[in-house]
C-alpha positions, 0 to 999 in steps of 0.5 A, a space after each residue: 934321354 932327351 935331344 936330337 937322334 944323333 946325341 940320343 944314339 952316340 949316348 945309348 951306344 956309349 952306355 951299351 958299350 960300358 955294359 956290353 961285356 957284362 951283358 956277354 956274361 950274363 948271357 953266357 951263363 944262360 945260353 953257353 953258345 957264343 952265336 946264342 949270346 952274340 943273337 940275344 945280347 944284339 937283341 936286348 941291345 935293339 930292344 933297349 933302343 926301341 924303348 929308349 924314349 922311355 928311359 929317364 936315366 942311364 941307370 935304367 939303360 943299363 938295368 933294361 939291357 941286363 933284363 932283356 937277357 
């Protein structure tokens, strides 16, 4: 994702916001404990973001947040 900060955020945060009750899912079925999975999703969120200068495609935003839970 290229461009200013603020295009990169509102873009990050509407592709997490498309995957975010997957991402709930998954993590529920690994963690069963809703502050587990509220702490590794938010975790794998700021992960993704930390590395999203990295990432070409949306596709590999969505595929990089799955896999950082």
């Amino acid at each position: 994702m290229k461009g200013n900060g603020i295009v990169e955020a509102v873009t990050f945060q509407l592709e997490a916001k498309k995957i975010e009750k997957l991402l709930y899912r998954i993590a529920w079925t690994y963690m069963g404990n809703n502050q587990d999975v509220e702490d590794v999703v938010q975790d794998a969120l700021m992960k993704a973001w930390e590395k999203r200068n990295t990432l070409r495609k949306q596709l590999k935003v969505r595929l990089l947040l799955m896999l950082k839970i």
